[in-house]
N, C-alpha and C positions, 0 to 999 in steps of 0.2 A: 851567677853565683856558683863556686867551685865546692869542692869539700862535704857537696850533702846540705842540707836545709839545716839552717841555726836555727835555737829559738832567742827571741828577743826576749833582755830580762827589764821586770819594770823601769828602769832610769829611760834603758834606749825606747821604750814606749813610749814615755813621757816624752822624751824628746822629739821622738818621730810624729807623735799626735801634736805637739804646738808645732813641728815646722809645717807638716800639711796645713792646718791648721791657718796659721801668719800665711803662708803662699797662697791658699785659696780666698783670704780676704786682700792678700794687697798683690800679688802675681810677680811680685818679686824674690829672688833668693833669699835664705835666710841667715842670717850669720849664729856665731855664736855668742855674739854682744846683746845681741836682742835676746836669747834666751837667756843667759842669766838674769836677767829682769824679771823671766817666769817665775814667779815664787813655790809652785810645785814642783818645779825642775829640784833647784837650791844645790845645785853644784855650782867648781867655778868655771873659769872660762876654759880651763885647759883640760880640765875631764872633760865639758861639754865638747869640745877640738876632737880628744879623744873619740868618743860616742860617736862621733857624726863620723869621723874616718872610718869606723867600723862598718856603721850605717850602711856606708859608700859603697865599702868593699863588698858586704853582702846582698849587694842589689837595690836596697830599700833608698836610697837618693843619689844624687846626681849632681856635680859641678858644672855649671853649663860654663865660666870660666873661672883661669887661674885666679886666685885670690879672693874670689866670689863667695858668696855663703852657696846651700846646697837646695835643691830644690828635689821632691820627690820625685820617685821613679813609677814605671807602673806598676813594678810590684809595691810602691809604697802606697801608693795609691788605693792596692787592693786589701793588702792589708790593715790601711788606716778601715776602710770600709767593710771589713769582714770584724775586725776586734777592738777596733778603738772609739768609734763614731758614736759619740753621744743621739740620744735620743732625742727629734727635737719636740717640742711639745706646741701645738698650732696653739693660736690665740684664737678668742674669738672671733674678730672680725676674718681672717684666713679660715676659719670652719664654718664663717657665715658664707666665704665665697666659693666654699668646697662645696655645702648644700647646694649654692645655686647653680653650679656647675652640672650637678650631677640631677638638678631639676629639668635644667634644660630642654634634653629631650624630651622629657612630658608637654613642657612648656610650649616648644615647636610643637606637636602634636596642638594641645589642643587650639593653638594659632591655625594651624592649618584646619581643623573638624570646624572653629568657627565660620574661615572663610569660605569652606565645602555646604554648610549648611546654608550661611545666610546666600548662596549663590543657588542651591537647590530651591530653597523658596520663590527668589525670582524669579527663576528659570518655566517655572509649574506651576507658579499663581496659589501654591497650597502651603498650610504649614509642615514648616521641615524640623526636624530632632537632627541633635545629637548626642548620644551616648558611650558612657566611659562603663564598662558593665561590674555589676558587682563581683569580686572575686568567689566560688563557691568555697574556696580551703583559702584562708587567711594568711598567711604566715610569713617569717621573715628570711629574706633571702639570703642577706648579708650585714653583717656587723663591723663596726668600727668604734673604738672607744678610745679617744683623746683625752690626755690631761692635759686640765685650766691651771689647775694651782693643787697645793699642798693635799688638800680635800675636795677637791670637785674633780668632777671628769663630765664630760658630753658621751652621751651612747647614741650611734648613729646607725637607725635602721634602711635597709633598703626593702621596702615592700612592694612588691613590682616595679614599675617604675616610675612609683612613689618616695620620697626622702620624709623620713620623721626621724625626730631626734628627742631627744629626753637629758636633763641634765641629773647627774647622778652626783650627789652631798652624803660626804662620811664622814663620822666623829671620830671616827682614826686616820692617819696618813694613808695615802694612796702613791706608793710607788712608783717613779715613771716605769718600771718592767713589771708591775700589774696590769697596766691597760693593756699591755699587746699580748701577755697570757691571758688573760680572762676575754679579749676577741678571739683570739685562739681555741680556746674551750667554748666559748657562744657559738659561732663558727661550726666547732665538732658535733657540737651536741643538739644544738637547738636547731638549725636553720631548718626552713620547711617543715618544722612542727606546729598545731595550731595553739593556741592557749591551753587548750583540754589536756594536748596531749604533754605537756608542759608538767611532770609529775613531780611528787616530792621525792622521791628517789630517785629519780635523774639531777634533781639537786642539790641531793644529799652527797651525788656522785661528782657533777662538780666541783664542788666543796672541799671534795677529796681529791682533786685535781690541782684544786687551787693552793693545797698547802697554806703557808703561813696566810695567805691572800683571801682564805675562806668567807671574811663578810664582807665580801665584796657581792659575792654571788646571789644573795639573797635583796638586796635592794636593786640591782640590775634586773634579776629574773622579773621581779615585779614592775618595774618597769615598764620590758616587752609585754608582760601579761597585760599590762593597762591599753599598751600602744595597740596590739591587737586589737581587744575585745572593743576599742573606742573606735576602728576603724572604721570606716562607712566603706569605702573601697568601689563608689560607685559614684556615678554624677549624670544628669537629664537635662539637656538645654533645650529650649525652644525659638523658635524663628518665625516669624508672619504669624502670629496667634488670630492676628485681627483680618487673616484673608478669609478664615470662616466664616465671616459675615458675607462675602459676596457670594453665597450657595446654600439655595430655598433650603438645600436640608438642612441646615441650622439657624433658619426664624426663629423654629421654637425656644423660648427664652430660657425654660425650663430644663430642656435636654444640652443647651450651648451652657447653662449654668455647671451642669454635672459634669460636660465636659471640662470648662475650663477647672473646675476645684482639682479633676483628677489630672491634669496639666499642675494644676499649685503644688497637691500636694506631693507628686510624683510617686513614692513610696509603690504603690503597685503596679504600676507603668514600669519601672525601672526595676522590679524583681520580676517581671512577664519578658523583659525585655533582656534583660541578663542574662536571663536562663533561653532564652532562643536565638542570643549573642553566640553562644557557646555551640550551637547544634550546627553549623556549616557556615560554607563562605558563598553561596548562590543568592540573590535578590528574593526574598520571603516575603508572602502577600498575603495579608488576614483581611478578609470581603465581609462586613457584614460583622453576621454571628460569628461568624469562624474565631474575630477576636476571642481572648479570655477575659476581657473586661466588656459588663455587660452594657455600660454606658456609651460606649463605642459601634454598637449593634447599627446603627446606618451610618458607619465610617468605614473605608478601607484604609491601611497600613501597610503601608511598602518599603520596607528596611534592606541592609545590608552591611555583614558585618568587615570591620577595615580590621587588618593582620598586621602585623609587625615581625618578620622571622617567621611565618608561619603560627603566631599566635593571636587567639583576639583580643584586640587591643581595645576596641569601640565598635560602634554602628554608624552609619546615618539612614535618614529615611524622612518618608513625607508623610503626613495623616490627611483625608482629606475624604470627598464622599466618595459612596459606592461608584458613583458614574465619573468618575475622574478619569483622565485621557493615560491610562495606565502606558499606550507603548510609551509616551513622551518620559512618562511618572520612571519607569523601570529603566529605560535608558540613560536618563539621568542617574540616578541613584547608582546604577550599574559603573557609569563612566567614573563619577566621582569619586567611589568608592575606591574601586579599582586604581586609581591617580595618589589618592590619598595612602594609600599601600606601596606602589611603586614609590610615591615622595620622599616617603619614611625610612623603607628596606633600601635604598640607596640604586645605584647603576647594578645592572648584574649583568655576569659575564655570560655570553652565549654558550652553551653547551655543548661539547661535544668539538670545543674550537681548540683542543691539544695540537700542538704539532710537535 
């Protein structure tokens, strides 16, 4: 293009948006018989002729041959994608497969913590855990909000690498260029904040962000408030329950009862275990008393937490009695864990291998 950059006035936009448009549904050239059929165009064919020679000249399409309609150029291309591209708006079932997309990797994990566990049980004759640990700060990482139709939209959170969603219903229209301001403003404002800190004058300030878009802000906000605060953000599985029976220290029926209910009900297992998830990545041994739960008192506990990037992701570990063949117990746990970290965090490149 010669002469300094033009700007295109609305007809040649319109026109330039249905021929990208027609070429990326059918890969053919476009002529100008086929646009005047466009009913937003509503010129005739020889303004259209016109436009498009202009088109041509300044970059934005292409004649691949004589007498050929014209097909876009890369600048048309970028421009179609900088200023003319409609928004698209997923459907349900495409945001049911975007969730599961973006589930996955939890997913693999906990495929792989199942087949870590149930393999440490066999391996050690003891029961084995596995642990997804509760997060200590709640909050969401990342936002996305999709419009369904006229008044619904989907809000889609990412809370570690958990996927929750909420469907958000308004008695006014919702905008297609509301959803991607108002994740925009989520996004700015919110992410990494808990519910608490979730104030009404930060959403008094969105509000003010959002212009005409203002109630929008308030059934979304509530939303996430809901989606946190119902969070559990933690999970306790067990493996071989039933090898405690083959070890005198739990004959007694009485003390095997308290164990398994606090096996049932998990709740204090899984906030003891959380919270020692988080304190290092080395194989951790509670003997005895040393546990925090006092039903545990002739059990040893040998965990280890599995990383993801450097973060904890889980544990595993084996319960089983004080006299249990701990090098086997700790080598195990140590190996698997270790595997289950490397499986996840992917190949890494050796260090210091620059040339």
């Amino acid at each position: 293009m010669s002469g300094g950059e033009k700007v295109l006035n609305e007809r040649k936009k319109a026109i330039l948006k249905a021929i990208v448009d027609a070429h990326i549904a059918g890969g053919e050239p476009v002529g100008s018989k086929f646009l005047t059929q466009n009913q937003q165009i509503g010129c005739s064919s020889a303004t259209i002729r016109n436009e498009m020679a202009e088109l041509e000249e300044m970059g934005y399409l292409e004649q691949p041959h004589t007498s050929a309609g014209r097909i876009p150029s890369e600048a048309g291309y970028r421009f179609y994608v900088d200023q003319l591209i409609d928004r698209y708006n997923l459907t349900e079932s495409e945001i049911d497969e975007l969730r599961g997309a973006l589930r996955q990797k939890q997913n693999e994990l906990d495929a792989i913590m199942q087949t870590a566990v149930t393999l440490a049980s066999k391996l050690t004759n003891y029961t084995a855990l596995s642990l997804r640990p509760r997060q200590a700060r709640i909050s969401v990482g990342r936002f996305e909000l999709m419009r369904l139709d006229d008044t619904t939209a989907v809000l889609i959170m990412l809370i570690g690498s958990v996927v929750k969603t909420k469907y958000i219903r308004s008695n006014r229209t919702i905008p297609p260029e509301a959803t991607a301001m108002l994740a925009g403003v989520l996004n700015a404002k919110i992410t990494g904040l808990t519910a608490g800190e979730i104030t009404l004058p930060l959403v008094m300030e969105m509000e003010r962000m959002m212009g005409d878009y203002d109630y929008l802000v308030t059934p979304v906000v509530r939303a996430v408030c809901e989606t946190i605060s119902g969070f559990d953000g933690g999970d306790l599985r067990f493996e071989g329950i039933n090898r405690l029976l083959a070890y005198p220290e739990f004959y007694d029926m009485d003390r095997l009862r308290e164990l398994l209910a606090l096996f049932e009900k998990k709740d204090t297992l899984l906030e003891v275990l959380s919270d020692e998830a988080r304190s290092g990545d080395r194989v951790q041994i509670f003997i005895g008393r040393e546990n925090l739960v006092k039903v545990m008192d002739n059990s040893t506990l040998v965990f280890k937490t599995v990383t993801q990037n450097g973060k904890p992701v889980g544990a595993i570990g084996i319960i089983g009695p004080t006299r249990m063949n701990y090098r086997r117990v700790i080598a195990t746990i140590d190996s698997l864990s270790r595997g289950i970290t490397e499986t996840i965090d992917g190949p890494r490149h050796p260090e210091g291998d620059e040339s």
